[in-house]
mmJSON file of the N, C-alpha and C atoms, coordinates in Angstrom:
{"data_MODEL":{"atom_site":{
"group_PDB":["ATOM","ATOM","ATOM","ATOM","ATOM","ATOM","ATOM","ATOM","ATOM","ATOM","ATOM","ATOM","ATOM","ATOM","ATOM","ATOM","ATOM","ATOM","ATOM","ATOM","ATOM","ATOM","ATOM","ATOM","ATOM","ATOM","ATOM","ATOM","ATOM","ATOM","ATOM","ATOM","ATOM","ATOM","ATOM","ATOM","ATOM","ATOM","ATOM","ATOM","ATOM","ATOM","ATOM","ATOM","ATOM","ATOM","ATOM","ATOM","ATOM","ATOM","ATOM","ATOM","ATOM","ATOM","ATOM","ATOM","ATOM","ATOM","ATOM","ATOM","ATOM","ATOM","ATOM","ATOM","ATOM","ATOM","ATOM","ATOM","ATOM","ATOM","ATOM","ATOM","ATOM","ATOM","ATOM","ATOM","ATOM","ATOM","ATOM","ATOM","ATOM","ATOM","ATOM","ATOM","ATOM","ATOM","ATOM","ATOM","ATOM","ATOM","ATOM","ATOM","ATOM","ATOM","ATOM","ATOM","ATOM","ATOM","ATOM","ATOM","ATOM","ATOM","ATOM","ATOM","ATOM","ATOM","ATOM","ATOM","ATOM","ATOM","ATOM","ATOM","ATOM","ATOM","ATOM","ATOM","ATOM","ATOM","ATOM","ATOM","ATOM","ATOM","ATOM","ATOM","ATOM","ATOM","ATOM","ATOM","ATOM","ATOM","ATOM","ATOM","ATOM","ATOM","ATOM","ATOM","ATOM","ATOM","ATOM","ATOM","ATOM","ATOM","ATOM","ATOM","ATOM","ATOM","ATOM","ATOM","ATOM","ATOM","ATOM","ATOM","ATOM"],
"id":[1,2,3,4,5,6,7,8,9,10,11,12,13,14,15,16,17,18,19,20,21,22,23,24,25,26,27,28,29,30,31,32,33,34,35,36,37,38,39,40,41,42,43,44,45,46,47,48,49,50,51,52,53,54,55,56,57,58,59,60,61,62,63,64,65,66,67,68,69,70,71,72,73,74,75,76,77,78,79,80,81,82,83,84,85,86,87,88,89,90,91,92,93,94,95,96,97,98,99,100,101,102,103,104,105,106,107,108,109,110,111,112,113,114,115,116,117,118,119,120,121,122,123,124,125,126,127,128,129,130,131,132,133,134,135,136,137,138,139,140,141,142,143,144,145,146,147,148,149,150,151,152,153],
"type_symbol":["N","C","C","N","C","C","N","C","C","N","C","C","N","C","C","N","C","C","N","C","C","N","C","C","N","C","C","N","C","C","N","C","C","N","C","C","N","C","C","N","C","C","N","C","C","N","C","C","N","C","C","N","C","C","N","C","C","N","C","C","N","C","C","N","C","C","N","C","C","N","C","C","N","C","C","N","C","C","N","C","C","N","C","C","N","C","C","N","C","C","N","C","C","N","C","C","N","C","C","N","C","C","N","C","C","N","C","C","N","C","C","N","C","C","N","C","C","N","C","C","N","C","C","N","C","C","N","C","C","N","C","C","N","C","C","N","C","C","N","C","C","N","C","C","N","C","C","N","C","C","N","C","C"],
"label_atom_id":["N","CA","C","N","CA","C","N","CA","C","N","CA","C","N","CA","C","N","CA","C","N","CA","C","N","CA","C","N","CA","C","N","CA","C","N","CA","C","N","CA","C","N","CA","C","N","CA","C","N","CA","C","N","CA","C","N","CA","C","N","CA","C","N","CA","C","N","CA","C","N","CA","C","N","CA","C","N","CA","C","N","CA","C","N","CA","C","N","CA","C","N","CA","C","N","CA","C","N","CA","C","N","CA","C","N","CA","C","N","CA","C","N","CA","C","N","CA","C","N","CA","C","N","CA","C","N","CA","C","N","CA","C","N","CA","C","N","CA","C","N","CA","C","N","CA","C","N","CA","C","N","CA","C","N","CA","C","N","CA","C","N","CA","C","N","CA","C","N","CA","C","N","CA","C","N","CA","C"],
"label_alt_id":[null,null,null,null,null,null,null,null,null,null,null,null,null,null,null,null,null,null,null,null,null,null,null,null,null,null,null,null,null,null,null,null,null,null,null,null,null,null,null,null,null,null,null,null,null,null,null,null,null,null,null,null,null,null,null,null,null,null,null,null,null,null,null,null,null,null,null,null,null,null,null,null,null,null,null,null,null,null,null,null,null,null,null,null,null,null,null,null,null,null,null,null,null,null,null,null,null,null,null,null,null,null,null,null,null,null,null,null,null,null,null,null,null,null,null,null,null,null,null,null,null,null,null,null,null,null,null,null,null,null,null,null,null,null,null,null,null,null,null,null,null,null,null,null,null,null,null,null,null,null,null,null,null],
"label_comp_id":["UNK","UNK","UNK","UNK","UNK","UNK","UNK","UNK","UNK","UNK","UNK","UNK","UNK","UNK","UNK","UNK","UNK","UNK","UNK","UNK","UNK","UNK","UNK","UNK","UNK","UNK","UNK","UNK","UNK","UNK","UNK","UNK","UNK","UNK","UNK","UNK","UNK","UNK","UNK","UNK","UNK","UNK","UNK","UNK","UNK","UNK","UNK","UNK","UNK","UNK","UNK","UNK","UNK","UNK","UNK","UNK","UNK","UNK","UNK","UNK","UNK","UNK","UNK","UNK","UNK","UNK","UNK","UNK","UNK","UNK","UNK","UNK","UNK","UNK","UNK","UNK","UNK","UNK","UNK","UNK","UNK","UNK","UNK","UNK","UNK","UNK","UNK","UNK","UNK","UNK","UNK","UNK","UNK","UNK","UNK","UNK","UNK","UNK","UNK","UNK","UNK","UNK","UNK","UNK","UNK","UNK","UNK","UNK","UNK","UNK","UNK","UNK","UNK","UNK","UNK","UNK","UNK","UNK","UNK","UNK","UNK","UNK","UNK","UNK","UNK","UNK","UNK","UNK","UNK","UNK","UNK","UNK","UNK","UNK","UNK","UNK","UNK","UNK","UNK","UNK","UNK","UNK","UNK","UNK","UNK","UNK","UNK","UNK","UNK","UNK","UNK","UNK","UNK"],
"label_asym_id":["A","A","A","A","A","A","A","A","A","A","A","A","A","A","A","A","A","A","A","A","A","A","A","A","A","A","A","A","A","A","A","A","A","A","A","A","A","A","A","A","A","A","A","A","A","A","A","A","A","A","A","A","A","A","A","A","A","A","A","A","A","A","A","A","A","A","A","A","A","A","A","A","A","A","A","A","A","A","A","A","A","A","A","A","A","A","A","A","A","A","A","A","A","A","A","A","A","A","A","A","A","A","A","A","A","A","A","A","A","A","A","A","A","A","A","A","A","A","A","A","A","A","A","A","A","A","A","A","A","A","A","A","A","A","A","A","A","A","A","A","A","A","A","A","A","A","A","A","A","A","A","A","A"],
"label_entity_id":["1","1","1","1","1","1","1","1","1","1","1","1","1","1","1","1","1","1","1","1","1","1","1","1","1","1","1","1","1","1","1","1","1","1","1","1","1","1","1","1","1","1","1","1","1","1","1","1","1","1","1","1","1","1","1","1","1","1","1","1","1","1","1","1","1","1","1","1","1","1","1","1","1","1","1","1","1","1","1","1","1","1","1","1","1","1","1","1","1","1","1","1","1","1","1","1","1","1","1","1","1","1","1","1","1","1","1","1","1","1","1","1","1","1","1","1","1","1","1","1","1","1","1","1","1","1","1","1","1","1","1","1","1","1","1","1","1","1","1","1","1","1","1","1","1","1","1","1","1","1","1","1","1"],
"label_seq_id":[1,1,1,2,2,2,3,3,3,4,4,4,5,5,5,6,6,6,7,7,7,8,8,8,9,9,9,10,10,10,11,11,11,12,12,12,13,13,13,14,14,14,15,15,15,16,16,16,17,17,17,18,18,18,19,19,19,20,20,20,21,21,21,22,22,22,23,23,23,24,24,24,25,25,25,26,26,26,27,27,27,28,28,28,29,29,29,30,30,30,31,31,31,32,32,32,33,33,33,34,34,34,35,35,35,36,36,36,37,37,37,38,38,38,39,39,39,40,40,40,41,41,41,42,42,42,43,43,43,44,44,44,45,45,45,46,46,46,47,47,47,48,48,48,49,49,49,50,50,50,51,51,51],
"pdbx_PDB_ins_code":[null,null,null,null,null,null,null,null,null,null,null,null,null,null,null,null,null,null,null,null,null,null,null,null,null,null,null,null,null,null,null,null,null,null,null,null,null,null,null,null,null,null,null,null,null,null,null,null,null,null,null,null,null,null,null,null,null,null,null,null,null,null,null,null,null,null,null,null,null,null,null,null,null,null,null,null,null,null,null,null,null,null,null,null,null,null,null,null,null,null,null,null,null,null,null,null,null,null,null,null,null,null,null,null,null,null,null,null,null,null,null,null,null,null,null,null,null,null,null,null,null,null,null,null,null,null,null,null,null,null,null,null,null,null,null,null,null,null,null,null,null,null,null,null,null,null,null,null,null,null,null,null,null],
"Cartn_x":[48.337,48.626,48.602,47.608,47.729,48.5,48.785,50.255,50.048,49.086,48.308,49.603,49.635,49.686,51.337,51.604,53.093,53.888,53.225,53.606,53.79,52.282,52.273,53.303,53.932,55.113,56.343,56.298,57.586,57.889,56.978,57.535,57.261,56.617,56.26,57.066,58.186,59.534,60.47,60.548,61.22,61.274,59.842,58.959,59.682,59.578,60.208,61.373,62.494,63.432,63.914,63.05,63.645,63.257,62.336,62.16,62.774,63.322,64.479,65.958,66.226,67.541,67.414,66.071,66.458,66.33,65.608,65.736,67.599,68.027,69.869,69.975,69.863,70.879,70.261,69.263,68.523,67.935,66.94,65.86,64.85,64.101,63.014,63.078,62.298,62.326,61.797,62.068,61.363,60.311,59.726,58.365,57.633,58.634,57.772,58.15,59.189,59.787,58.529,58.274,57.042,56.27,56.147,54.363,54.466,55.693,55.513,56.032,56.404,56.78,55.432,54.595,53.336,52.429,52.5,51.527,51.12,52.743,52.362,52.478,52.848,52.423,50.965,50.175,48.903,48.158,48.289,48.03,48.174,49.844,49.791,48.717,48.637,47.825,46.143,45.946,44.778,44.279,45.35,45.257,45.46,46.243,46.951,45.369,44.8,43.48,42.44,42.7,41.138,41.406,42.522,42.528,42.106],
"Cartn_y":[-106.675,-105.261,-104.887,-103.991,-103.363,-102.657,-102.169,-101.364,-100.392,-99.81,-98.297,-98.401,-99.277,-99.196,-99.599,-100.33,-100.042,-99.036,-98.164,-97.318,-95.901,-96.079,-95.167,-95.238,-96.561,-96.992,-96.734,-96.725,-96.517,-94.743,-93.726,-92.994,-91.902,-92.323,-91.02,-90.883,-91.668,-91.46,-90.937,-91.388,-90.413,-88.623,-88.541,-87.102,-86.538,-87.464,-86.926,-86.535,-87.753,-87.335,-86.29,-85.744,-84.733,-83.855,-83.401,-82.388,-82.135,-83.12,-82.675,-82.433,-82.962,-82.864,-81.096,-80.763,-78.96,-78.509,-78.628,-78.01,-77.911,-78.923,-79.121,-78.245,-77.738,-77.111,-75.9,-75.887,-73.879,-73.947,-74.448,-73.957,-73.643,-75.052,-74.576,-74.652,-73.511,-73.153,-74.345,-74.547,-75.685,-76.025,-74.817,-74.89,-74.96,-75.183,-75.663,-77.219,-77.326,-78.85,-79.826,-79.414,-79.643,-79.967,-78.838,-78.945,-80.072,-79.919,-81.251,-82.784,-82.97,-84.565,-85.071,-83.687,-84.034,-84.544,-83.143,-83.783,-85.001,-84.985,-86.107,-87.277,-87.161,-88.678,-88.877,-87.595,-88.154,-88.335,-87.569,-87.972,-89.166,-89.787,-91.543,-92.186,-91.596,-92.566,-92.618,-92.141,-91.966,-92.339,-92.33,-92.885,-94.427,-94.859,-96.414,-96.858,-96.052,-97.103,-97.106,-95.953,-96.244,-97.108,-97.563,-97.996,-99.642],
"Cartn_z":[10.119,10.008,8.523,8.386,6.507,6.042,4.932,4.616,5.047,4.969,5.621,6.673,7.735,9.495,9.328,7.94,8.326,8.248,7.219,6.454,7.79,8.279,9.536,10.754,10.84,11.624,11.215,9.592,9.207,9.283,8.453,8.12,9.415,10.721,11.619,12.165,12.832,12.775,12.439,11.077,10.044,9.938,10.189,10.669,11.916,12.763,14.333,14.197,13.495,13.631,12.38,11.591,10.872,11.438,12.079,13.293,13.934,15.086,15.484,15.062,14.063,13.438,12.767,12.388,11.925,12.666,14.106,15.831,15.907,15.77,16.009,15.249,13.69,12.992,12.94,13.874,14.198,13.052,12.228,11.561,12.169,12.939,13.602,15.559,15.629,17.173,17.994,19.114,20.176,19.911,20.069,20.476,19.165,17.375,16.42,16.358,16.86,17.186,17.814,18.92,20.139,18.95,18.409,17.77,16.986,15.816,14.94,15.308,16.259,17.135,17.7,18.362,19.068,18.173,17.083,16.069,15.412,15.085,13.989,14.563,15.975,16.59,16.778,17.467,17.101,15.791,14.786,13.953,13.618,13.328,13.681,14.122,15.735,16.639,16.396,15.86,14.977,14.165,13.113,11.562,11.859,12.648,13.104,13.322,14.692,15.126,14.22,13.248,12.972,11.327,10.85,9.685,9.874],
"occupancy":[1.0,1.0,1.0,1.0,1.0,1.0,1.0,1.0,1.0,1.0,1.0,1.0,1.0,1.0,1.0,1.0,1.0,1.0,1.0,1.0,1.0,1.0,1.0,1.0,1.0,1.0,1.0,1.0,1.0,1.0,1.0,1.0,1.0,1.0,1.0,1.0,1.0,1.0,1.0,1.0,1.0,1.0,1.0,1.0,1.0,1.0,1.0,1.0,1.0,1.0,1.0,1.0,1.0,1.0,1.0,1.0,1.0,1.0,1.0,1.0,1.0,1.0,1.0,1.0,1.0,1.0,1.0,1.0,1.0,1.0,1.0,1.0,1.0,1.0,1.0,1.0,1.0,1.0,1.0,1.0,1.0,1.0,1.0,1.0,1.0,1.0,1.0,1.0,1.0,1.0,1.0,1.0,1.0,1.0,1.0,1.0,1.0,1.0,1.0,1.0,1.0,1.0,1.0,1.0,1.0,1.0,1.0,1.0,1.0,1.0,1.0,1.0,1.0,1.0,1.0,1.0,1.0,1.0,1.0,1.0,1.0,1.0,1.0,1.0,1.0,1.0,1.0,1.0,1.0,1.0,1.0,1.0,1.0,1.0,1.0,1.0,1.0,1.0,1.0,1.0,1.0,1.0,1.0,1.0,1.0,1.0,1.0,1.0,1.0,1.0,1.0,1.0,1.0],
"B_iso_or_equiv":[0.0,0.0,0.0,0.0,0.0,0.0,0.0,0.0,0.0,0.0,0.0,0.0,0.0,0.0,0.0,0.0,0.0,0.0,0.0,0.0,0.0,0.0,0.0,0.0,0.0,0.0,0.0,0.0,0.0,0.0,0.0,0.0,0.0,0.0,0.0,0.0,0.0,0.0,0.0,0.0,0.0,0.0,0.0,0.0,0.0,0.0,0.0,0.0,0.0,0.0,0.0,0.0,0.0,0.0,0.0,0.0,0.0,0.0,0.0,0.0,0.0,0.0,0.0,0.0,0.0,0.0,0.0,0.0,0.0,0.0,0.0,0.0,0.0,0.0,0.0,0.0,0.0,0.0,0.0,0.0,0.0,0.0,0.0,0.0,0.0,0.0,0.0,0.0,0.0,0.0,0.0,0.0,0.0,0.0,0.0,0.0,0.0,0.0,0.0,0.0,0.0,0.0,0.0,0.0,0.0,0.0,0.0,0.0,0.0,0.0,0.0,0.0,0.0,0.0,0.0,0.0,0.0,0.0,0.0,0.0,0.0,0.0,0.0,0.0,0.0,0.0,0.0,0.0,0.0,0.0,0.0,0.0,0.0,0.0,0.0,0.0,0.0,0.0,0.0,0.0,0.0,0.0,0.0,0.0,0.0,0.0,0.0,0.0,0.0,0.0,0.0,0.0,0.0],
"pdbx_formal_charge":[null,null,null,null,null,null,null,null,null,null,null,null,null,null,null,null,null,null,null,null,null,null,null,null,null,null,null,null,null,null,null,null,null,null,null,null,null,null,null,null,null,null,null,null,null,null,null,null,null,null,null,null,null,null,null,null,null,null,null,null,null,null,null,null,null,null,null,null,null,null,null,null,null,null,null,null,null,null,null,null,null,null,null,null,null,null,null,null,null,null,null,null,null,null,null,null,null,null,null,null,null,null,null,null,null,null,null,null,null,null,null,null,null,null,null,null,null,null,null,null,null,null,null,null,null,null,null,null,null,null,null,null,null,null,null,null,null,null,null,null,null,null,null,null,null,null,null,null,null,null,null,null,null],
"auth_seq_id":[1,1,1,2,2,2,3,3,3,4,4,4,5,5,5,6,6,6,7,7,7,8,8,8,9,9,9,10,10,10,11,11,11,12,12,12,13,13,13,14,14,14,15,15,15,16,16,16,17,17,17,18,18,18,19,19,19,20,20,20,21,21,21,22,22,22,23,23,23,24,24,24,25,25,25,26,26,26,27,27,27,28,28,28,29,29,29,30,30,30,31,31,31,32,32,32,33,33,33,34,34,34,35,35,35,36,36,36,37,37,37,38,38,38,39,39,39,40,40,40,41,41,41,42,42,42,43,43,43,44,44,44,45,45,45,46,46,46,47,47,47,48,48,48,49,49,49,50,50,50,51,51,51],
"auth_comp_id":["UNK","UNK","UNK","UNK","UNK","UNK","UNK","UNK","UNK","UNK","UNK","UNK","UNK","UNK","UNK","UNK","UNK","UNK","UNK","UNK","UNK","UNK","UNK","UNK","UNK","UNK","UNK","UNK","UNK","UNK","UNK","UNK","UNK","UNK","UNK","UNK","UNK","UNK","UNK","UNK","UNK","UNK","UNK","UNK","UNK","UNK","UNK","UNK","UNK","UNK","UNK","UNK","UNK","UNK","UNK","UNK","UNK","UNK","UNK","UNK","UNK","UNK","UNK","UNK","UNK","UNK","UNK","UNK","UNK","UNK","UNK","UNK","UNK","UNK","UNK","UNK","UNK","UNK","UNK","UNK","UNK","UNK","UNK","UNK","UNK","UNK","UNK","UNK","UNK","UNK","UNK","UNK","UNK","UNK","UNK","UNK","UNK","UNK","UNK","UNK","UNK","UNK","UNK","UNK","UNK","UNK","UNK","UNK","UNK","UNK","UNK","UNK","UNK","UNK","UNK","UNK","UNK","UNK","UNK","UNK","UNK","UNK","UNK","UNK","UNK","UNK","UNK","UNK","UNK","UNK","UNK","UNK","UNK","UNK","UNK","UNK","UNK","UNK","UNK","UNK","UNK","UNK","UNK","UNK","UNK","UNK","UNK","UNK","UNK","UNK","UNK","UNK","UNK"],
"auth_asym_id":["A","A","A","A","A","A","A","A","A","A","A","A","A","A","A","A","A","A","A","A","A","A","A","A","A","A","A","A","A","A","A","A","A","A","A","A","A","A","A","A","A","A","A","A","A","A","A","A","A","A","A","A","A","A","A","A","A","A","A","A","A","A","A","A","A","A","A","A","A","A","A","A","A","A","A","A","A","A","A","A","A","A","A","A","A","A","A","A","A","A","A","A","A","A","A","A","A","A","A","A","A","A","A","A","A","A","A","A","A","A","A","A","A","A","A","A","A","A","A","A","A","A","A","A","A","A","A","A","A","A","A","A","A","A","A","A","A","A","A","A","A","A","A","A","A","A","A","A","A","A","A","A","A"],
"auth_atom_id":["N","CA","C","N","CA","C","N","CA","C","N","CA","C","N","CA","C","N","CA","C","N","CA","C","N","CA","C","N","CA","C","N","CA","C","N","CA","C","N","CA","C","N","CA","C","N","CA","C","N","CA","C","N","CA","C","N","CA","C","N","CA","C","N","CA","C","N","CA","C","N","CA","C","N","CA","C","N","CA","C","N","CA","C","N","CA","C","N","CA","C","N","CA","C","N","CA","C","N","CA","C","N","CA","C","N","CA","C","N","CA","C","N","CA","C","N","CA","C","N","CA","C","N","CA","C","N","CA","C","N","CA","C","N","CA","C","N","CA","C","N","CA","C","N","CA","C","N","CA","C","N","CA","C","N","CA","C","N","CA","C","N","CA","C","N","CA","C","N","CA","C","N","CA","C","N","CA","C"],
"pdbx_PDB_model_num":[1,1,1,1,1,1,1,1,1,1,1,1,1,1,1,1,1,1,1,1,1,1,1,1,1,1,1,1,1,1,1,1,1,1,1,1,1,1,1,1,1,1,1,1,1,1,1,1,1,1,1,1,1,1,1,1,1,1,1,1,1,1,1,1,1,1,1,1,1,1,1,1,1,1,1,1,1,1,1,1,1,1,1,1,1,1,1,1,1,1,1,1,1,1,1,1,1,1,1,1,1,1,1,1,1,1,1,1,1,1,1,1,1,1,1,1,1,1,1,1,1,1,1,1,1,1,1,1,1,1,1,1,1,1,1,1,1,1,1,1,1,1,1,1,1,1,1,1,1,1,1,1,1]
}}}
Protein backbone atom coordinates (compact mmCIF):
# COMPACT_ATOMS: atom_id res chain seq x y z
CA UNK A 1 0.00 0.00 0.00
CA UNK A 2 1.64 3.59 -1.03
CA UNK A 3 1.37 6.61 1.15
CA UNK A 4 -0.95 8.05 -1.44
CA UNK A 5 -3.59 5.03 -0.17
CA UNK A 6 -2.79 5.53 3.40
CA UNK A 7 -3.16 8.86 3.47
CA UNK A 8 -6.60 8.34 1.52
CA UNK A 9 -7.57 5.93 4.53
CA UNK A 10 -6.49 8.14 7.01
CA UNK A 11 -7.85 11.49 6.31
CA UNK A 12 -11.50 10.57 4.42
CA UNK A 13 -12.71 9.87 7.63
CA UNK A 14 -11.60 12.61 9.25
CA UNK A 15 -13.72 14.45 6.32
CA UNK A 16 -16.84 12.36 7.25
CA UNK A 17 -16.65 12.87 10.53
CA UNK A 18 -16.21 16.64 10.39
CA UNK A 19 -19.24 16.68 8.30
CA UNK A 20 -21.15 15.31 10.47
CA UNK A 21 -20.04 16.84 13.64
CA UNK A 22 -21.13 20.63 11.88
CA UNK A 23 -24.55 18.74 10.72
CA UNK A 24 -24.76 18.26 14.97
CA UNK A 25 -23.90 21.84 15.75
CA UNK A 26 -26.40 23.23 12.71
CA UNK A 27 -23.86 24.58 10.30
CA UNK A 28 -24.50 22.47 7.51
CA UNK A 29 -27.98 21.15 6.31
CA UNK A 30 -28.50 17.19 5.68
CA UNK A 31 -28.68 17.26 2.57
CA UNK A 32 -25.00 19.23 2.42
CA UNK A 33 -23.97 16.56 4.99
CA UNK A 34 -25.21 13.74 2.28
CA UNK A 35 -23.36 15.49 -0.32
CA UNK A 36 -19.98 15.71 1.47
CA UNK A 37 -19.82 11.94 3.23
CA UNK A 38 -20.98 10.70 -0.37
CA UNK A 39 -18.53 12.62 -1.98
CA UNK A 40 -15.65 12.30 -0.55
CA UNK A 41 -16.04 8.69 -0.14
CA UNK A 42 -16.11 8.35 -3.72
CA UNK A 43 -13.67 10.43 -4.40
CA UNK A 44 -11.56 8.11 -1.92
CA UNK A 45 -12.81 5.20 -3.83
CA UNK A 46 -11.36 6.38 -6.82
CA UNK A 47 -8.28 7.95 -5.93
CA UNK A 48 -7.56 4.48 -3.66
CA UNK A 49 -8.03 2.26 -7.04
CA UNK A 50 -6.50 4.03 -9.36
CA UNK A 51 -3.16 5.00 -7.42
Amino acid sequence: MSDAQIGLLTATPIIMLFAVALRRMGVLSTAAMVSAVGLSGAIAVVLFLTQ
